[in-house]
C-alpha positions in Angstrom: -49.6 -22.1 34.3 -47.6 -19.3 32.5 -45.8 -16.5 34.3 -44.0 -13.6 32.9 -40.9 -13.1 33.7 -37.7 -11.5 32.0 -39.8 -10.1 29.4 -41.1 -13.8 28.3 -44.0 -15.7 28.8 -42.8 -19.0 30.5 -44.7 -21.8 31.3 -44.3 -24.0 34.9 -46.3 -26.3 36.9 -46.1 -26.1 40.5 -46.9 -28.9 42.4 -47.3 -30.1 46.5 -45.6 -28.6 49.7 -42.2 -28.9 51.4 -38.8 -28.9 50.4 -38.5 -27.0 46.5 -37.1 -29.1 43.6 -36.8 -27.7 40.3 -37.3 -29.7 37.1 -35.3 -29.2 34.6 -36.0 -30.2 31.2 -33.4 -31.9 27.8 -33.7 -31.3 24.4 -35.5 -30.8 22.6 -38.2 -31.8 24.7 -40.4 -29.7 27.6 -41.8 -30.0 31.1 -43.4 -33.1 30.1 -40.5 -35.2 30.6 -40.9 -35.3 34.0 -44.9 -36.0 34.5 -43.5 -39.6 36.1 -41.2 -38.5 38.1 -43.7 -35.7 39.6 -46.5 -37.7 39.9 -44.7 -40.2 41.8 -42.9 -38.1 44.5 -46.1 -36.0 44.7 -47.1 -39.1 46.6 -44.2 -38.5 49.3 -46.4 -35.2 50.2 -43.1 -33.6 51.5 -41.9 -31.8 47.7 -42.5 -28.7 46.2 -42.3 -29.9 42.6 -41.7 -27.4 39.8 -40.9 -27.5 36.2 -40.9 -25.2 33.8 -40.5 -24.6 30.1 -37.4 -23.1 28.2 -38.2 -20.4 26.0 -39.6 -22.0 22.5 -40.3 -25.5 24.2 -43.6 -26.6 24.9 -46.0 -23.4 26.2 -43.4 -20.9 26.8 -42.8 -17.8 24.1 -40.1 -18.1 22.3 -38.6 -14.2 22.6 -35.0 -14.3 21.9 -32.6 -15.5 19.3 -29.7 -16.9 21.2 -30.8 -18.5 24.7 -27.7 -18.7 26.3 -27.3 -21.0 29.8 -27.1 -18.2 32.0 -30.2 -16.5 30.3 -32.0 -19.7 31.0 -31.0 -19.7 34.9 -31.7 -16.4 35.1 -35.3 -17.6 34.3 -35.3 -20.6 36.6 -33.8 -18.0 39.5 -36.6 -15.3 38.6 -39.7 -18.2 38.5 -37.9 -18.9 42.3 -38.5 -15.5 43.2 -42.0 -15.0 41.7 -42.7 -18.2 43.6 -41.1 -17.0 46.7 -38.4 -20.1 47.1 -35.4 -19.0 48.2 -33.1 -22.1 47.7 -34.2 -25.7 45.6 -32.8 -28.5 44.9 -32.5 -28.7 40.9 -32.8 -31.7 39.0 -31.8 -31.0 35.5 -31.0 -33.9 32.6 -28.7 -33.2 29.3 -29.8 -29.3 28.7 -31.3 -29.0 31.7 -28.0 -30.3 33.2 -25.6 -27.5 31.6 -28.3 -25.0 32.7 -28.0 -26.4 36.7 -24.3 -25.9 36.4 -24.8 -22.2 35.2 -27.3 -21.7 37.9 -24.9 -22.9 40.2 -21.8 -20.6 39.3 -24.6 -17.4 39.3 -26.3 -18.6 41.8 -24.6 -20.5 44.5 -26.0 -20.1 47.7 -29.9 -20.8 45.9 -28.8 -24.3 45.3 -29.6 -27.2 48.1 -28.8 -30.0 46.2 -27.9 -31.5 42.7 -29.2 -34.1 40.4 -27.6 -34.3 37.1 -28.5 -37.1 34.6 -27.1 -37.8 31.4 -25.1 -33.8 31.3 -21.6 -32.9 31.2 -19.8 -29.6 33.1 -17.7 -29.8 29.9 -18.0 -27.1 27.1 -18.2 -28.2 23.4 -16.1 -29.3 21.2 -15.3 -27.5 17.8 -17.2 -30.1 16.2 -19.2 -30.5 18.7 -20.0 -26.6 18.1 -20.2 -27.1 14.7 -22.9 -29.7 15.2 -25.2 -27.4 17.2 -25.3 -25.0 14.4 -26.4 -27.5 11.9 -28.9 -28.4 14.0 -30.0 -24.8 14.3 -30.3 -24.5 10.8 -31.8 -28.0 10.3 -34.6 -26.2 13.1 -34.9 -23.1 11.0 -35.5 -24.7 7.6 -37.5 -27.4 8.4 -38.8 -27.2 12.0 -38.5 -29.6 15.5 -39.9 -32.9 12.9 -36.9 -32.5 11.6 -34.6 -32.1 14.5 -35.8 -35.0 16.2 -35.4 -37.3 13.3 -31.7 -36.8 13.2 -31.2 -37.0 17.2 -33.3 -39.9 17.9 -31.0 -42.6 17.1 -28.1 -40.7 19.8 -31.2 -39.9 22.1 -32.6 -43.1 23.3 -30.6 -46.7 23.5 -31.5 -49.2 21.0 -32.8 -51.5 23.4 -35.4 -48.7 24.4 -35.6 -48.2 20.5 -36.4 -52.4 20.0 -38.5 -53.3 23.3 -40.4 -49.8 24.2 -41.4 -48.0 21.2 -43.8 -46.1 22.9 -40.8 -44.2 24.3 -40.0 -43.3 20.8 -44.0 -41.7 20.0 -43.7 -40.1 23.6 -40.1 -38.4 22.7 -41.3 -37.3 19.2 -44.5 -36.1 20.6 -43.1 -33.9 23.2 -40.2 -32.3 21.5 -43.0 -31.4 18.3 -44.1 -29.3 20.4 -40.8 -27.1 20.5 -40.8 -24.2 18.1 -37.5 -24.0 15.4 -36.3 -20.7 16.6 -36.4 -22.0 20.4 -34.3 -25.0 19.2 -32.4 -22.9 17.3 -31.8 -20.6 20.2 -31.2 -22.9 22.7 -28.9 -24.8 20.3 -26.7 -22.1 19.6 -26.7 -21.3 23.5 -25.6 -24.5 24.4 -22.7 -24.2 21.9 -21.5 -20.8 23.7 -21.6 -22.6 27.1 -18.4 -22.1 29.3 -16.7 -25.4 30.8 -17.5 -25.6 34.5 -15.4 -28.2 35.4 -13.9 -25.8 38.0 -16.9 -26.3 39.6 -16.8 -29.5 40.6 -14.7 -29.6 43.9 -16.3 -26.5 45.5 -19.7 -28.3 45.3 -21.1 -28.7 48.8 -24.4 -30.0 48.6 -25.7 -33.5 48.2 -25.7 -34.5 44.8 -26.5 -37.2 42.6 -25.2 -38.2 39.1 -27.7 -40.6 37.1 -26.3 -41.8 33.8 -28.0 -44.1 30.8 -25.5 -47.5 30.6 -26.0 -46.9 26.6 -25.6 -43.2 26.4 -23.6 -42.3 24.1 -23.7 -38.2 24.2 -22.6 -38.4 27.5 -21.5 -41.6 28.5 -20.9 -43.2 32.2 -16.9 -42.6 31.7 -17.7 -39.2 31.5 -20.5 -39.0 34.4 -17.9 -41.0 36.7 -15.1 -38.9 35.5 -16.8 -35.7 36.8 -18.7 -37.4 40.2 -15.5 -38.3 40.8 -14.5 -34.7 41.5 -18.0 -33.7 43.5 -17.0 -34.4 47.1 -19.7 -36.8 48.5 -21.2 -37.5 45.4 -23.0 -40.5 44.3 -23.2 -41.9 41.0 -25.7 -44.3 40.0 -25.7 -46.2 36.2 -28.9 -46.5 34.8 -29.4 -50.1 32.9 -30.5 -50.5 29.6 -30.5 -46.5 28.9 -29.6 -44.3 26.6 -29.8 -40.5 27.0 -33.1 -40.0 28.0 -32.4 -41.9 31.7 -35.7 -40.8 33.4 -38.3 -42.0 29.9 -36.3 -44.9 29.2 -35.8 -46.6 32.7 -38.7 -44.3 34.3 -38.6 -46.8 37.3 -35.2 -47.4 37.9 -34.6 -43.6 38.0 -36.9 -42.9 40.0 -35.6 -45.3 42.7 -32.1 -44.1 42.5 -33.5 -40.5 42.8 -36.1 -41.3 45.5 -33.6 -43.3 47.6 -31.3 -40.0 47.0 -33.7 -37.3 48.4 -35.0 -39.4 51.4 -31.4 -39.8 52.5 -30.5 -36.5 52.0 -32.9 -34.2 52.9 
């Protein structure tokens, strides 16, 4: 389904009844990510799934030259109030991750609960700034192929790499499907992103940090150095993972997030 909001065509699925979670996709991939993870709690019939596409990922318009992570919750609060939600949980991984935390310092009182995989409230580094923008170019010049090729090695773990190269054709697949200027965007947005580490104590809401064992963008040090400042919050360590948690390890994320929601809401 596509929906305009904020002057953009943006594409969603909406899913069951009950309690709203929000799906929140990396990058440079799309909605698609989470077609496991959606079909499986669809099954609980007590979730309101939704996921939607970032501007210039999968079937949303790509309309804007710098998507910033507030732009990009202002789109995940607008869908919420075209689909009349009020509050959702939001489950966001890497991207979708910094995006969640943005959400949450607009947006406070629209957030139930938390699940951040493989993300980081921390802003970037110089090089780590520097990096984006090569990527950007890399996304301008020679398009998503191109992007992918150069984050695939830092995206999944090389056991996923070695034993599961399915994963691989499944992660190339998806983020094809991204335009260059949405990377580009996106990638320059993420660069611009504030540090929310400030954030951290006043969170009152169940949440759940997931984090690939092998990741090595953000790795568990750095997942159990922020849970550690979430009151209440739980931290699970997903085996044999790299960055992409919830593709690589689709079934132990799914019990760690599964055993997460029925205890917590």
């Amino acid at each position: 389904m596509k929906i305009r909001i904020n002057n953009t065509d943006i594409a969603y699925d909406d899913h069951g009844i009950g309690q709203p979670i929000i799906f929140l996709h990396a990058f440079p991939l799309n909605r698609s990510m989470w077609q496991g993870q959606v079909a499986a709690l669809l099954n609980e019939q007590r979730f309101r799934l939704v996921a939607l596409d970032w501007r210039g990922f999968g079937e949303s318009e790509s309309a804007t030259s710098l998507s910033t992570m507030e732009l990009l919750a202002d789109d995940v609060a607008a869908l919420m109030d075209a689909l009349g939600m009020q509050q959702a949980i939001l489950c966001g991984l890497s991207l979708g991750g910094y995006v969640a935390f943005a959400f949450l310092h607009k947006y406070p009182e629209r957030v139930q609960g938390l699940i951040l995989a493989d993300t980081k409230p921390a802003a970037d580094t110089e090089e780590g700034k520097a990096n984006r923008e090569r990527i950007a170019q890399l996304a301008e010049a020679e398009g998503p192929g191109a992007v992918v090729d150069l984050q695939m090695s830092k995206l999944l773990s090389d056991y996923t790499r070695q034993h599961h190269p399915e994963v691989e054709i499944q992660v190339r697949r998806i983020a094809e499907a991204a335009t260059g200027s949405g990377i580009a965007a996106v990638s320059r947005g993420m660069a611009q992103r504030s540090d929310t580490n400030e954030l951290l104590a006043r969170i009152s809401v169940p949440t759940l940090v997931l984090v690939g064992e092998h990741d090595t963008l953000t790795p568990p040090t750095v997942a159990q150095e922020y849970a550690g400042h979430i009151p209440g919050s739980q931290l699970v360590v997903i085996p044999q993972s790299g960055h992409l948690s919830n593709l690589e390890q689709p079934e132990a994320f799914f019990a760690a997030l599964h055993h997460f929601l029925l205890a917590s809401f």
